[in-house]
N, C-alpha and C positions, 0 to 999 in steps of 0.2 A: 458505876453504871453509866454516868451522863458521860464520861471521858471515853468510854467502850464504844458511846452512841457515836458520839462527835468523831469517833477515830473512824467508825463504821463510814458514816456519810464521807469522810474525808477520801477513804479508802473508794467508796462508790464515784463521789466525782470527779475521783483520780483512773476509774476506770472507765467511764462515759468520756474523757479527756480521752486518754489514751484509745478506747473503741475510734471515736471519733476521729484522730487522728490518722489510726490505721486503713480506716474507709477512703481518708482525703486521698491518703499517700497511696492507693487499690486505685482511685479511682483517675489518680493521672497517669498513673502508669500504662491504667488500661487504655488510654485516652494520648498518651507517648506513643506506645505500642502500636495503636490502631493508627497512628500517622504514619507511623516507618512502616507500619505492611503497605498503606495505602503506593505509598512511592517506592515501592519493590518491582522491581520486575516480574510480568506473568506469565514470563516463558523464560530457561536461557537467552541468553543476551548476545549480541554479535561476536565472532571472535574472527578478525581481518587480520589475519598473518602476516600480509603484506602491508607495510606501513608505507611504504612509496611508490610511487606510480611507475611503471616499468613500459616504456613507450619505444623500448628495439627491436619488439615481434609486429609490430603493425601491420599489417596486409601493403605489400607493396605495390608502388602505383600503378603496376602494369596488369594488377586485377582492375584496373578501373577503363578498363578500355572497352570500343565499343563493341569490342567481341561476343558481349554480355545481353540480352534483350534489355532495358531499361524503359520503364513506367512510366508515362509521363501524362498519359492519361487515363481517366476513369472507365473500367469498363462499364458497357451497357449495365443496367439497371442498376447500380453502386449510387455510393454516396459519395462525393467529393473532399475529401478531407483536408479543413484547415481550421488553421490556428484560434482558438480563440482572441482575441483581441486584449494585450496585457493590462495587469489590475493596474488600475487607477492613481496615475502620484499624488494622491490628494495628504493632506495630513491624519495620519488616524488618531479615533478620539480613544480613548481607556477605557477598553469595553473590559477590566478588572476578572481577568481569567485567569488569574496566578499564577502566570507564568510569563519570562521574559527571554530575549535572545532568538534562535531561531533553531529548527534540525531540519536532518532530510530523512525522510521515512522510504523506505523502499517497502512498495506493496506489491504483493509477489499474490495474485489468483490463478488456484493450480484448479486443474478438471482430471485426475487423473483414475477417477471410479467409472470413464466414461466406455473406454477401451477402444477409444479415437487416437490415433499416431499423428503428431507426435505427444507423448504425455509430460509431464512436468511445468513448467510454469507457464500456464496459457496468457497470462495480463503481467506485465513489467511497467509498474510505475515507479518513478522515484520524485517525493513529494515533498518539495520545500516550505516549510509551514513558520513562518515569520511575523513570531507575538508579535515584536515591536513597532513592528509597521504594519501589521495586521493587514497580510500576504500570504494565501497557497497558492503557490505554482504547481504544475504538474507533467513532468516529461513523460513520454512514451517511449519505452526500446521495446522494437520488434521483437519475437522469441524466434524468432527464425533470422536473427543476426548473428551471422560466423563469426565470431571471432578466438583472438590468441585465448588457453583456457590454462594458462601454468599449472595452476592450481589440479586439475586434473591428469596432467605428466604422469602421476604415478599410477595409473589408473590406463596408461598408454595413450592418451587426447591432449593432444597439443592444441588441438581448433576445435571449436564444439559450437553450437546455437547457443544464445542464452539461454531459452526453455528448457533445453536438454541440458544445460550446464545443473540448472538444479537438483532437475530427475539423477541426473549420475551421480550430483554429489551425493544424494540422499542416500541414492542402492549401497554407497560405497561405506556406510556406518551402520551400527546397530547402535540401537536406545527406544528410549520411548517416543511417541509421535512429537514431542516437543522438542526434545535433544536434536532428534534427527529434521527435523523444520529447523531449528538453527542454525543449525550445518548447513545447510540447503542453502538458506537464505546469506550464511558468512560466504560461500563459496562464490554465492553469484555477485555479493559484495564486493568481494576482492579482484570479482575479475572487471566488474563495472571501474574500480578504482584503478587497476594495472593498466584496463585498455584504454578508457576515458576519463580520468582523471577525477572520476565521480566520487565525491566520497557519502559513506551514506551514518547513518549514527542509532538509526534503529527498524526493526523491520515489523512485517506485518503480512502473515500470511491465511489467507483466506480460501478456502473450500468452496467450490463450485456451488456443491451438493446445498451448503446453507441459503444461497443467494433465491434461488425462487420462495424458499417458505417468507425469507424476509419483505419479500417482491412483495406477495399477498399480504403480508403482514400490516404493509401500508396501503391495501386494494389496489395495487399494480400500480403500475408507472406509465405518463402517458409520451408520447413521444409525436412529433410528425413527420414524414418522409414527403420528399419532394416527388419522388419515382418508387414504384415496388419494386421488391428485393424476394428475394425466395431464398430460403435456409435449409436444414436439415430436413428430410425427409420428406421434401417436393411444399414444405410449408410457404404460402406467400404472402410479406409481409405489405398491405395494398399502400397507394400512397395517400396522404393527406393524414389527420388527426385521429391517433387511436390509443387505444388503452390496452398494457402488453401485460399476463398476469405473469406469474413466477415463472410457469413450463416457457413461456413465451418467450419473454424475456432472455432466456438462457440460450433461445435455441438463435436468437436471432443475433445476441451480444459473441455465437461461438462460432459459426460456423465461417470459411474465408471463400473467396472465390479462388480459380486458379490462379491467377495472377496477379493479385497485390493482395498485402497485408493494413493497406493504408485507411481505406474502407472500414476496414472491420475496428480499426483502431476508435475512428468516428462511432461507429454504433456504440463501442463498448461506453464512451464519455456519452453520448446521449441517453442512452440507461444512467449511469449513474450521476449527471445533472441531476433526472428525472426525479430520482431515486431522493438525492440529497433534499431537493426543495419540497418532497413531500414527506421527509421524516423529519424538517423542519416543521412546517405547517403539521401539522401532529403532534410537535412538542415531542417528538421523540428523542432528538439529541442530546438533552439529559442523562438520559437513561443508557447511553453510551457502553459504561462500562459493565453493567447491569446485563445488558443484552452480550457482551463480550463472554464473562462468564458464563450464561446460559445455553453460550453455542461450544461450550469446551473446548475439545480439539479440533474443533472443523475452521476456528479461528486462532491463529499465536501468534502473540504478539512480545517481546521485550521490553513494551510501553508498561508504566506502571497505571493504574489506576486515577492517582492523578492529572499524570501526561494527557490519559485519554478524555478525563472531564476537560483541561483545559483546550483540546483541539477540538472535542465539540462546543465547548462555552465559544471559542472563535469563530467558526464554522456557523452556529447560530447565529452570533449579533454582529458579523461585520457584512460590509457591504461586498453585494452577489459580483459588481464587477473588479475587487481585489480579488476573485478566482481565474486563475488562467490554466489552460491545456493546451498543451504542445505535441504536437510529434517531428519526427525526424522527417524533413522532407527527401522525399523520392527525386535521384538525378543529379541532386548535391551531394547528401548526404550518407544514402542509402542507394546502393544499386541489384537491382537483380537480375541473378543469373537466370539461365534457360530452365535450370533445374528449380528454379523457387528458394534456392538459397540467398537470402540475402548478404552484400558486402561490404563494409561502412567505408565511408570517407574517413577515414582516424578525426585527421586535424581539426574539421569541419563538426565533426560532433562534438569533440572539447570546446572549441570557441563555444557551440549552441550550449549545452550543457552550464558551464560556466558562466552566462550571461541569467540565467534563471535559477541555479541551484548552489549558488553560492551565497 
């Protein structure tokens, strides 16, 4: 009987061993597991056909002549658009955001539930975000820049706008809203890299539609205008210090005048300065990826979960003047026709492009 017991107890804390053990081994795996989703990507992921730059369809130089209207000043009641002032060469300190090296994010903001011409990709940024020296830069291309569209030859467009470069790549697939924003976003990819020598490493496409709930979400964004501006639907936006809620916001970050795209480029970074230093001051930027999920498809990104905490943990703690925004200057860079088509200087955008996104 005592050998029965003793065998019994032995047998028990041979199985409280073994429970215990199979908990430990449950409980990293789920804790393994839960790392490798976190750094998955949340959308398909870029797929650039072209791996090298293809620079023998350039628009030749004889579009650049002054046959063409060319911009060179602001019209009445606009805003003057220039460059922010570049970030700062100071040394940065280890603001321990776990992550190292640098990418360049192309954030693609479409409007196309609006039923305003042209649809497809209303905001072209491409965002170099540089842990190590704790640096976002940020270019602008116009969506109304012509250029070579290879990528679209099969489809019969050899030249396309980049805005429209993505609308057509889209129509031109079928999938689910994520597959088909990939596409979207690889096509405009490939063509930023064939014409400009851009390369980009992951994308990020955002829906109109969400940006005013987010607007209010933070009790609007405030902004100040030097001169009043008038938007969509005879709206005036007066000058001096005001407070723009989501509808607001949108109408005033959308709408262009006839004649330059450069203006509007300004509004849209003055919204989203706005924007950025009051979802800081809210301690929103955390919540980052949280809020990603929540808006589903109206936001896809091929950022994983981590990616996205680490470029808010940057975007939180480093200094506001390591951010710069750029655009393509008008008369160098950019020329427009009579028709509101825009023309690039090829060469002239690579050197700009290359000096901030590499």
């Amino acid at each position: 009987m005592d050998n029965n017991k003793s065998d019994k107890k032995k047998l028990s804390k041979t199985s409280r061993i073994l429970i215990g053990a199979i908990v430990v081994i449950a409980l990293v795996t789920i804790i393994v597991l839960g790392a490798q989703v976190l750094r998955l990507p949340l959308a398909p992921t870029l797929n650039v056909v072209t791996a090298t730059p293809d620079l023998t369809n350039i628009l030749p130089a004889a579009t650049l002549t002054p046959i063409y209207v060319v911009v060179t000043s602001t019209p009445s009641g606009e805003i003057a658009a220039t460059s922010t002032s570049a970030p700062t060469a100071l040394p940065a300190q280890q603001l321990g955001c776990n992550e190292s090296g640098n990418m360049n994010l192309l954030l693609i903001g479409v409007n196309e539930k609006s039923g305003v011409w042209p649809p497809g990709a209303e905001m072209i940024r491409v965002v170099n975000v540089d842990f190590d020296n704790q640096t976002i830069e940020m270019v602008a291309f116009p969506r109304d820049l012509y250029v070579p569209t290879s990528g679209l030859a099969s489809s019969g467009m050899t030249q396309q706008t980049l805005g429209l470069t993505y609308y057509y790549a889209k129509q031109s697939v079928r999938g689910d809203a994520k597959s088909v924003a990939a596409y979207g976003a690889s096509m405009l990819a490939r063509t930023l890299l064939e014409d400009f020598d851009v390369h980009v490493d992951y994308y990020m496409v955002v829906d109109a539609s969400v940006v005013p709930s987010l607007i209010d979400k933070v009790g609007g964004v405030e902004i100040v205008l030097p001169s009043p501006v008038t938007g969509y639907n005879n709206v005036t936006f007066p000058a001096g210090r005001q407070v723009l809620n989501g509808a607001q916001a949108i109408n005033f970050v959308s709408f262009k005048s006839e004649t330059t795209e450069d203006a509007r480029y300004l509004r849209q970074q003055m919204v989203m300065d706005a924007f950025l230093e009051k979802a800081i001051s809210l301690d929103m930027i955390p919540r980052i990826p949280s809020i990603v999920s929540e808006l589903g498809s109206s936001v896809i990104t091929d950022l994983s979960v981590d990616q996205l905490s680490s470029i808010g943990c940057l975007a939180r703690n480093m200094d506001r003047s390591r951010i710069g925004s750029y655009s393509l200057q008008y008369g160098t860079m950019v020329y427009v026709t009579s028709g509101g088509v825009l023309l690039p200087n090829t060469p002239a955008i690579i050197d700009f492009a290359n000096d901030y996104l590499e």
